[in-house]
LUMNUTOR-478664 format. One record per residue (C-alpha): chain; residue number from 1; x, y, z. Coordinates in pm, whole numbers. Layout:
@c=A | k=NUM | u=X | v=Y | w=Z
...
***
This chain:
@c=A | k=1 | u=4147 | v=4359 | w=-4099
@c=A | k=2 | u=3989 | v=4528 | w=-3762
@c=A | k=3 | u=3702 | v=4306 | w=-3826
@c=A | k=4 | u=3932 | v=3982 | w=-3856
@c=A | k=5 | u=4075 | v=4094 | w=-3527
@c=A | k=6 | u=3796 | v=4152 | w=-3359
@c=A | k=7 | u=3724 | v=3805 | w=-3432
@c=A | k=8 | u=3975 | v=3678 | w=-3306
@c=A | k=9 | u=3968 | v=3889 | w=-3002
@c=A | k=10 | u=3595 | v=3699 | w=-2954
@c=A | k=11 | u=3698 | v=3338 | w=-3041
@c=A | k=12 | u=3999 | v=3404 | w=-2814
@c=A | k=13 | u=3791 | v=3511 | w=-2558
@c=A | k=14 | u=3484 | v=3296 | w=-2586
@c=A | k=15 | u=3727 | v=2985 | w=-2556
@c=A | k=16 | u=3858 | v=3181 | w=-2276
@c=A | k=17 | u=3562 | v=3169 | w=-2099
@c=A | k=18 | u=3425 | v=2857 | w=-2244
@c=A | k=19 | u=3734 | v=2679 | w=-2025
@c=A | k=20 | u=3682 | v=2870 | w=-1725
@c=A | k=21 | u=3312 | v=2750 | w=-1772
@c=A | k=22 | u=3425 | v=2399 | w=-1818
@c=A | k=23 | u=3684 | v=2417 | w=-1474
@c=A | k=24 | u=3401 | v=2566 | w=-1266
@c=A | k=25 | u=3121 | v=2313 | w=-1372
@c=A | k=26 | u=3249 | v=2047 | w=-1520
@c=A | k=27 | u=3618 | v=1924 | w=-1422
@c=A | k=28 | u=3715 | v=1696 | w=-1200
@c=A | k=29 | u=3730 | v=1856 | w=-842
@c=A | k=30 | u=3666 | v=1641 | w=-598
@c=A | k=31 | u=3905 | v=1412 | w=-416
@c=A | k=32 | u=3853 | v=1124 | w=-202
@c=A | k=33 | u=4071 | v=794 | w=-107
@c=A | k=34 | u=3995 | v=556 | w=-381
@c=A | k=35 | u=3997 | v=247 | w=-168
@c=A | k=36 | u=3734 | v=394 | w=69
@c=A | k=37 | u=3412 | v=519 | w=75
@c=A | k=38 | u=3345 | v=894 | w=203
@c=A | k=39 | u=3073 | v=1051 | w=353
@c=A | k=40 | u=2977 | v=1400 | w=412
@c=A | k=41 | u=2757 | v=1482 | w=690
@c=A | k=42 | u=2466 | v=1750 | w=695
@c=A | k=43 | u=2296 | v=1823 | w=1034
@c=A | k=44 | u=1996 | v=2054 | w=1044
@c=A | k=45 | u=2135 | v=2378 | w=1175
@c=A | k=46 | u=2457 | v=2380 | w=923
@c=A | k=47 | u=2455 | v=2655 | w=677
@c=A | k=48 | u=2701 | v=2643 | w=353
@c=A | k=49 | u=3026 | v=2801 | w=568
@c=A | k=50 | u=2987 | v=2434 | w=796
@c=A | k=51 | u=2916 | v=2263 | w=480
@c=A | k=52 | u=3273 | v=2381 | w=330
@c=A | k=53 | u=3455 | v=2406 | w=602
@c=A | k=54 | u=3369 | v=2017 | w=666
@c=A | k=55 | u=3507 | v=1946 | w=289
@c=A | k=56 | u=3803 | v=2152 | w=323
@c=A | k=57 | u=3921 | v=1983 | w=581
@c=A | k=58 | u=3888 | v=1675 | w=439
@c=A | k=59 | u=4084 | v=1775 | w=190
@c=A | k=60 | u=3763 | v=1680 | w=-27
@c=A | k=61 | u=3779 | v=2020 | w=-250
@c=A | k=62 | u=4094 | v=2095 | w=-477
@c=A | k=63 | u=3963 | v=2399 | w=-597
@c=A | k=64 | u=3755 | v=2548 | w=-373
@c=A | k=65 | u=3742 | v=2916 | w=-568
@c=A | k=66 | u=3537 | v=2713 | w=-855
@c=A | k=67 | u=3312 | v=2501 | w=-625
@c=A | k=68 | u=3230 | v=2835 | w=-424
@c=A | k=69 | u=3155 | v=3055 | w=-749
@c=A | k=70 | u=2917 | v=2734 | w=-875
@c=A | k=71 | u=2758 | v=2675 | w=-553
@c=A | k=72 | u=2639 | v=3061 | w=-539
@c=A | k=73 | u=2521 | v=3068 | w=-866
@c=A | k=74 | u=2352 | v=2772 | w=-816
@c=A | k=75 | u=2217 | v=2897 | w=-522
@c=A | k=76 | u=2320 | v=2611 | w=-293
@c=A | k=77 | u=2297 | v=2766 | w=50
@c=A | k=78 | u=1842 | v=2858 | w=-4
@c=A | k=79 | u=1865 | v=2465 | w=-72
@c=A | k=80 | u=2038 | v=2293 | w=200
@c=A | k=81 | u=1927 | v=1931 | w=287
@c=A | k=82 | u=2040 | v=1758 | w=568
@c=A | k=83 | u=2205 | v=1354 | w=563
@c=A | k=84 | u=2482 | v=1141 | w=479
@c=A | k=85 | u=2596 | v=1169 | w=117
@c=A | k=86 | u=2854 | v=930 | w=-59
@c=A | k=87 | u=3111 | v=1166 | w=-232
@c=A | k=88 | u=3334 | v=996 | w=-497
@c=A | k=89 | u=3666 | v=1036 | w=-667
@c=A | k=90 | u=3670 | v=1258 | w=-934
@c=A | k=91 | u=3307 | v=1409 | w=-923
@c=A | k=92 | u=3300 | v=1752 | w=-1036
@c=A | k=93 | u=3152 | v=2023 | w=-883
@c=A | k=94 | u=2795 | v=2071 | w=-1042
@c=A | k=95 | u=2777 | v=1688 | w=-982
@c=A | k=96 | u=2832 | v=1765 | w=-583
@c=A | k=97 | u=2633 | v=2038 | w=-557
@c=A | k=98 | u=2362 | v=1860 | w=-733
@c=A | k=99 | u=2358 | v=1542 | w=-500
@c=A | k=100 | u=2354 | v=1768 | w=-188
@c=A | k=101 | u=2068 | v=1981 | w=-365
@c=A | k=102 | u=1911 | v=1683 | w=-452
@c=A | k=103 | u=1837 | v=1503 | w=-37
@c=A | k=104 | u=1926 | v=1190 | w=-241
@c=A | k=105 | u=2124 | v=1042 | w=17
@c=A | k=106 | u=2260 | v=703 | w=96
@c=A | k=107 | u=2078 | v=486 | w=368
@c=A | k=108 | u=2289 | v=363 | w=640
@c=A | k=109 | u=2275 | v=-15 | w=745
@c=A | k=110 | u=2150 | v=-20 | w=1108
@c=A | k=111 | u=2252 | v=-281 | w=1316
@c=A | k=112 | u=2140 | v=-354 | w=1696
@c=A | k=113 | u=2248 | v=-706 | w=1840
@c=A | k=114 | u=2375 | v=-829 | w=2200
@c=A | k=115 | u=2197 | v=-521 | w=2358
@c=A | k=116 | u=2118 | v=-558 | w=2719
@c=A | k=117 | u=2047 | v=-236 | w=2885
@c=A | k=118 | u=1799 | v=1 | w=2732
@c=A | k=119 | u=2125 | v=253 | w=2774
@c=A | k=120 | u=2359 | v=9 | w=2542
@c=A | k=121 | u=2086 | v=56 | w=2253
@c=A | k=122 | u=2062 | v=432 | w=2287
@c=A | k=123 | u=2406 | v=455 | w=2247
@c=A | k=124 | u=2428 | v=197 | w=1992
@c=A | k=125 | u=2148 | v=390 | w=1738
@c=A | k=126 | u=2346 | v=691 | w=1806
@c=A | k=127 | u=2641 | v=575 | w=1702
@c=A | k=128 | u=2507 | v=484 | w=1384
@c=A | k=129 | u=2266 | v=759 | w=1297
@c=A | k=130 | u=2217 | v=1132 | w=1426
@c=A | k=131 | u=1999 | v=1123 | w=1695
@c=A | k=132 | u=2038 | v=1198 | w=2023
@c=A | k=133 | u=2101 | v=916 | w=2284
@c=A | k=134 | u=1950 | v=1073 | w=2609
@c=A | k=135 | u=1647 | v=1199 | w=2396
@c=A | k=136 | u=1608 | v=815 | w=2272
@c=A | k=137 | u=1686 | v=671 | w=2646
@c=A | k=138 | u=1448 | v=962 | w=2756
@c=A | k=139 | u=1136 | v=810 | w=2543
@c=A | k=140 | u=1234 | v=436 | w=2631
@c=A | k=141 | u=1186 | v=567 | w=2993
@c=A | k=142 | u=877 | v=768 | w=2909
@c=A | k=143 | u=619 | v=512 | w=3074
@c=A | k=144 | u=345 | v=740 | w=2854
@c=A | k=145 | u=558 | v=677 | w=2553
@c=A | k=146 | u=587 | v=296 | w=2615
@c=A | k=147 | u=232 | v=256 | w=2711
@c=A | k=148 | u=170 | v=430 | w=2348
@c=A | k=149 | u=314 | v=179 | w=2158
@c=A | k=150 | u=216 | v=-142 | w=2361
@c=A | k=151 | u=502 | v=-150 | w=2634
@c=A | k=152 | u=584 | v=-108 | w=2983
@c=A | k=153 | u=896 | v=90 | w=3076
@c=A | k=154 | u=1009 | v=-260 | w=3149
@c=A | k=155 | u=917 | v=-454 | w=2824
@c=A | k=156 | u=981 | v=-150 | w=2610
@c=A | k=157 | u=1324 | v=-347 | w=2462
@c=A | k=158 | u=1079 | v=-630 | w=2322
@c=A | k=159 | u=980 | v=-393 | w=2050
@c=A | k=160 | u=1372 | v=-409 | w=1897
@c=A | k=161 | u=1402 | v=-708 | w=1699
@c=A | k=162 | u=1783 | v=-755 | w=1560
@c=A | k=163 | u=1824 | v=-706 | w=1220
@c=A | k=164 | u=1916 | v=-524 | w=945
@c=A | k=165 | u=1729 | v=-176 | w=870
@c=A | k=166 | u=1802 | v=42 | w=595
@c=A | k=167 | u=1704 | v=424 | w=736
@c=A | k=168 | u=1843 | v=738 | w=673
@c=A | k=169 | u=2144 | v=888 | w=891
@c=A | k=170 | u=1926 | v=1206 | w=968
@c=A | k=171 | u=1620 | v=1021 | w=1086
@c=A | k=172 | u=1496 | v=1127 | w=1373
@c=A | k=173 | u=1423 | v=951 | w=1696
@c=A | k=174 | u=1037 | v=975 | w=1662
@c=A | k=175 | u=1024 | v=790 | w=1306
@c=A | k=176 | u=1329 | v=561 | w=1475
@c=A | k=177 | u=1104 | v=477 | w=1690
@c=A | k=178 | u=783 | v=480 | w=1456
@c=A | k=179 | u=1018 | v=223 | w=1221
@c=A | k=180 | u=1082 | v=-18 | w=1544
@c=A | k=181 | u=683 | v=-42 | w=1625
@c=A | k=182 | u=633 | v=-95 | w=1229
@c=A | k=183 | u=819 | v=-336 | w=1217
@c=A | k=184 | u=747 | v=-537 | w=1548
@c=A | k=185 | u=381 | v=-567 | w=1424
@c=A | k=186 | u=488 | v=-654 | w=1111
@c=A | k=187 | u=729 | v=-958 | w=1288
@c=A | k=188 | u=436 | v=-1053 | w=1512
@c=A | k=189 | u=211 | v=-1235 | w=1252
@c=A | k=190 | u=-87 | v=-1430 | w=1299
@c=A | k=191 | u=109 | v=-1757 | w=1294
@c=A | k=192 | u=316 | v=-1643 | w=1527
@c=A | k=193 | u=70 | v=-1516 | w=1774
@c=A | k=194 | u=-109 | v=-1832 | w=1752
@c=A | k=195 | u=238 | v=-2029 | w=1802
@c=A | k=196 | u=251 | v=-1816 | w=2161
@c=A | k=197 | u=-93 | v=-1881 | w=2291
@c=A | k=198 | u=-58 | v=-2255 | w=2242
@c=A | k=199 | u=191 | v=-2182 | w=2480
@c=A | k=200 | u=-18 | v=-1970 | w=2696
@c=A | k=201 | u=277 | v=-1701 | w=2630
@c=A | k=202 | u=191 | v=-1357 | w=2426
@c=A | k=203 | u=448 | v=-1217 | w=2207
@c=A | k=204 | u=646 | v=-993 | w=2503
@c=A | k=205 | u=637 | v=-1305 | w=2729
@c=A | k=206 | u=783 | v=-1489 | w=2401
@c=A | k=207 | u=1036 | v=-1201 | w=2381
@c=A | k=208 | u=1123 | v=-1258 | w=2778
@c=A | k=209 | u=1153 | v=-1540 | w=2783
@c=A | k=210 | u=1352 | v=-1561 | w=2436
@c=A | k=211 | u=1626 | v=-1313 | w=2596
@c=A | k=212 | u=1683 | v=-1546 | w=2890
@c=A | k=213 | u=1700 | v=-1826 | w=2637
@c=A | k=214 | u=1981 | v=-1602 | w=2437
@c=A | k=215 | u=2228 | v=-1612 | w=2736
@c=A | k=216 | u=2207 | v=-1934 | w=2798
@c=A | k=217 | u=2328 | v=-2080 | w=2490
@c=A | k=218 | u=2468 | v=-1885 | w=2113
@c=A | k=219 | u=2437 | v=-2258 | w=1977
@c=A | k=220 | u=2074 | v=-2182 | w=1770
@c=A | k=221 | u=2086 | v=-2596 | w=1714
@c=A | k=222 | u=1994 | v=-2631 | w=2086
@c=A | k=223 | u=1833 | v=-2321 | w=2163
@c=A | k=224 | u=1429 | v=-2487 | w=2115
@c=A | k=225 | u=1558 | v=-2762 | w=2335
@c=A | k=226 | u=1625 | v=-2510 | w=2586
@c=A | k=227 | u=1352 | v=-2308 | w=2552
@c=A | k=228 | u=1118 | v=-2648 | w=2589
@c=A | k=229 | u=1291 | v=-2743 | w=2945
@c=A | k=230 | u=1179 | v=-2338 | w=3061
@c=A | k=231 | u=840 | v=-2450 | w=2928
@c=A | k=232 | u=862 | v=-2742 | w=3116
@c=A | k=233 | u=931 | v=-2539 | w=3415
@c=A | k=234 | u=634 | v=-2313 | w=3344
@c=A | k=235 | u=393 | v=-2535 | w=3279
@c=A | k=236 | u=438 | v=-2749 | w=3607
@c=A | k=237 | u=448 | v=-2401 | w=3814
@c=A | k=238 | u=829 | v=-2408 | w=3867
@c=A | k=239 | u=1061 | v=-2129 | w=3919
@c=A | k=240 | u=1249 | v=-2083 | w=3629
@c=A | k=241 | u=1625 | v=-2073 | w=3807
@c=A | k=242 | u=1767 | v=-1873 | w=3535
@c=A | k=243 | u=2103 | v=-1816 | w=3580
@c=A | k=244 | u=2150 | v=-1521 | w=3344
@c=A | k=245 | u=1825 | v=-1307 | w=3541
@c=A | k=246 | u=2060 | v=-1339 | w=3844
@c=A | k=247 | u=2335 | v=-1207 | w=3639
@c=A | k=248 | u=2145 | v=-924 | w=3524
@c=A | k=249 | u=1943 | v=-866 | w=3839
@c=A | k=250 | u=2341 | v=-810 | w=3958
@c=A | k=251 | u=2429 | v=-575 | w=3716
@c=A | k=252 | u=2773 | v=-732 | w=3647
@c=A | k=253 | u=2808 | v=-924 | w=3335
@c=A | k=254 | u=3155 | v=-1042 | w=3393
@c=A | k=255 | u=3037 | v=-1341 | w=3600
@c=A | k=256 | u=3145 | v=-1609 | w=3480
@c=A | k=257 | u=3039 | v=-1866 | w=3764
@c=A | k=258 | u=2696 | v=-1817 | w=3947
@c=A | k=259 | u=2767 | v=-1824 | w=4283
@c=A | k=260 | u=2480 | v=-2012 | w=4589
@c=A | k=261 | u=2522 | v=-1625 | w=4763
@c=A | k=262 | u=2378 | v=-1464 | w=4379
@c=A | k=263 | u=2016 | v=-1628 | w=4471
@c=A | k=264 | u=2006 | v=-1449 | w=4743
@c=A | k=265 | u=1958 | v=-1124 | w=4575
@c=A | k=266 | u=1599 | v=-959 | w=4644
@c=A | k=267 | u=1502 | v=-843 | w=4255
@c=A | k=268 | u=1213 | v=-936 | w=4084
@c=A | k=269 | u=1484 | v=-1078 | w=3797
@c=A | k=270 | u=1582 | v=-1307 | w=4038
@c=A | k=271 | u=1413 | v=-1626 | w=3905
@c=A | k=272 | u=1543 | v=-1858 | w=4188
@c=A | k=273 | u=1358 | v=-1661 | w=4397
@c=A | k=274 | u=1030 | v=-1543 | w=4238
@c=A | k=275 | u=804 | v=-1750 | w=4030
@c=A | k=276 | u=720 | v=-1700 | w=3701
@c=A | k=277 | u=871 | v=-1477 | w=3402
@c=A | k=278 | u=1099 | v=-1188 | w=3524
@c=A | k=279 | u=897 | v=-802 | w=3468
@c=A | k=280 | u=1125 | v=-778 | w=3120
@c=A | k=281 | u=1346 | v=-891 | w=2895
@c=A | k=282 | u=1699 | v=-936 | w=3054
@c=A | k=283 | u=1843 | v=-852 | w=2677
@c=A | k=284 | u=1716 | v=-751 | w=2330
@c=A | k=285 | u=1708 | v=-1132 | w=2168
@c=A | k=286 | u=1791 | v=-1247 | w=1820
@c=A | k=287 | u=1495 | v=-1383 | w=1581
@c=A | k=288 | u=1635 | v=-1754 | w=1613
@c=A | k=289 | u=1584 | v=-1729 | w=1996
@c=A | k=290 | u=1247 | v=-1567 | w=1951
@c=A | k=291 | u=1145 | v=-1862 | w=1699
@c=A | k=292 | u=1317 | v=-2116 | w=1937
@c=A | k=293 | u=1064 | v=-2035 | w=2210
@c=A | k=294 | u=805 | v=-2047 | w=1912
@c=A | k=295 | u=861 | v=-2389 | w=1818
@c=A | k=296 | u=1025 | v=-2474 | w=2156
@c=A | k=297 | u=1071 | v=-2897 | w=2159
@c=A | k=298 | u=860 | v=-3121 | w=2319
@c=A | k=299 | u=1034 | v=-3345 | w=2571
@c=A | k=300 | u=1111 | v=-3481 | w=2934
@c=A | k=301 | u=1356 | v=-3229 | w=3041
@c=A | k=302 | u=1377 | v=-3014 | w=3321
@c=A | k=303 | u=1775 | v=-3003 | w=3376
@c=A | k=304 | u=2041 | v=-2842 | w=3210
@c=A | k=305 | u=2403 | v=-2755 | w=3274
@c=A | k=306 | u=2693 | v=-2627 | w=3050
@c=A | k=307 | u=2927 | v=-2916 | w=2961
@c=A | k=308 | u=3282 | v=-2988 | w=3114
@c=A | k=309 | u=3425 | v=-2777 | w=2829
@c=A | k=310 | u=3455 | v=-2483 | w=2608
@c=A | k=311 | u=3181 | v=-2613 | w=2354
@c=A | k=312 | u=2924 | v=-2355 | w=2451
@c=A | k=313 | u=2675 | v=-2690 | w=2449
@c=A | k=314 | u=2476 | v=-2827 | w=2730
@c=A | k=315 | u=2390 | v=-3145 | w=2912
@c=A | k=316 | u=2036 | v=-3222 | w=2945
@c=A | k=317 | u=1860 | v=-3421 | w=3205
@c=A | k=318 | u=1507 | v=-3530 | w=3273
@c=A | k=319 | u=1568 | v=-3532 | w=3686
@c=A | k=320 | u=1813 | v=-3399 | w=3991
@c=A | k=321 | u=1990 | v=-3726 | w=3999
@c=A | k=322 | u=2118 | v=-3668 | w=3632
@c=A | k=323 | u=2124 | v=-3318 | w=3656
@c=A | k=324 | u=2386 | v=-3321 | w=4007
@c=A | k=325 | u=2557 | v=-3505 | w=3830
@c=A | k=326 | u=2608 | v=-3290 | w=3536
@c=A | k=327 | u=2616 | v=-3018 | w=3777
@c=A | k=328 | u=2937 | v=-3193 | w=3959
@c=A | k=329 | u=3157 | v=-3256 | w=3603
@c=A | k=330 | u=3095 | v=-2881 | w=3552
@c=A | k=331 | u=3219 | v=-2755 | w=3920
@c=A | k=332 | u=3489 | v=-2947 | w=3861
@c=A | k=333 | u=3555 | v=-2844 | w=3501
@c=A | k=334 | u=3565 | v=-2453 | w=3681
@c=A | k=335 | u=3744 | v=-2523 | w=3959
@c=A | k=336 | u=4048 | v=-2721 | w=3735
@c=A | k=337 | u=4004 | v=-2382 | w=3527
@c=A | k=338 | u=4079 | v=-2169 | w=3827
@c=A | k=339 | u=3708 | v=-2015 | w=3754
@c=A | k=340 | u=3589 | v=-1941 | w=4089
@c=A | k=341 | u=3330 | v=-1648 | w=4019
***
């Protein structure tokens, strides 16, 4: 009879502790909205305290007793790794503490476009990933840096190329930067070189002239035709009379009308004034500009000027008769808009 007891006493307790095994390890304990994805955030310094007290007050944690008693045995804070890991609905807790044991985190999708200042990026990879923006607008100011990798301080943004880059949230601004270099060589193919010097252009006067050739038109169908007339102007030792280099040389990109008083502005950007391609590019430009001034079109003109509407699409003309008159629809078209700068 004792022994029966006794047996009982053990089953009783083993099941006891069996369930308390199953809780701590192996139920559901994690909560998240269903609907949307959640992210928990590592940085370098944090120890296991930050770690929790960043769950707990997401509310990610519903019994934080059994995640804390797993995590110590498990010895979670001697294996910290930092980055962005997707927590789901319903994990349990040896399933958490594994992924963040584990590093295996989820890349990030890093997207750049429309950048104009060197300061707009910075802030724009910082937003995205955890790296610090006046460290990354230190470097892109660094002249030794930029010399490094190819660049002056002033052509440093041709190395950016818009697109999408799958990179860790805890990368750091060095292999940010290493990734960027990587991947402008890899962009800047033999073809493509070649493309350039038949029109005595290398790739960062492609890239230069590509970003002028960005705020002139978002319409990629007639982007080549403009970048042929800029070749035009080049190749017959014009000034290129770039609106958008005033606007930048300026600093105020709410301009809407480029004023006679603008080219008056003493800046090496200002391409009414000085000959040639401006010292760098006035914005980071998209791939279809930079292929635009790669296979640029061959033609007669030497004019353009927007249209007399809200297309976004330009008249073209092969002299200053055609082009005045182009030039005259559009003044008109602002002034009956009540756009006067």
């Amino acid at each position: 009879m004792v022994l029966f007891i006794l047996l009982i006493g053990i089953i009783i307790i083993g099941g006891i502790a069996a369930y308390m095994a199953y809780q701590i390890v192996m139920a559901p304990n994690i909560w998240t909205e269903e609907e949307k994805e959640q992210y928990i955030y590592i940085n370098n310094e944090d120890d296991f305290e930050s770690i929790k007290n960043q769950l707990y007050a997401n509310g990610n944690i519903i019994h934080r007793n059994n995640f804390e008693l797993l995590a110590d045995y498990k010895k979670y804070a001697d294996n910290i790794k930092p980055g962005r890991y997707s927590i789901k609905n319903g994990m349990n807790n040896n399933e958490l503490i594994n992924l963040l044991r584990s590093g295996n985190q989820e890349p990030i999708k890093l997207i750049f476009n429309n950048i104009r200042l060197k300061e707009d990026l910075s802030k724009r990879i910082a937003e995205q990933i955890n790296i610090d923006e006046d460290l990354l607008l230190e470097k892109l100011n660094d002249s030794v840096y930029c010399n490094s990798v190819g660049f002056s301080t002033e052509t440093v943004k041709s190395m950016f190329l818009p697109n999408t880059y799958f990179v860790y949230w805890n990368t750091t601004t060095d292999e940010f930067l290493n990734r960027m270099s990587f991947e402008y060589k890899q962009f800047w193919t033999e073809e493509r070189v070649t493309k350039a010097n038949d029109k005595n252009l290398n790739p960062i006067e492609v890239s230069i002239l590509a970003s002028i050739v960005e705020k002139e038109t978002q319409k990629n169908d007639e982007k080549a035709r403009v970048a042929g007339v800029y070749i035009n102007r080049i190749e017959s030792g014009w000034r290129l009379q770039a609106d958008p280099t005033l606007i930048y040389a300026l600093g105020d990109f709410n301009i809407k009308r480029v004023l006679n008083v603008y080219k008056e502005i003493d800046s090496p950007y200002n391409t009414y004034k000085y000959t040639g391609l401006p010292p760098g590019p006035i914005c980071i430009p998209s791939i279809s500009s930079i292929n635009a001034v790669l296979n640029a079109e061959e033609h007669s003109y030497f004019f353009f000027c927007a249209k007399p509407d809200y297309s976004g699409y330009h008249n073209f003309a092969k002299n200053s008769k055609q082009h005045i008159n182009n030039a005259n629809a559009y003044r008109e078209f602002l002034n009956k808009e009540k756009i006067f700068k």
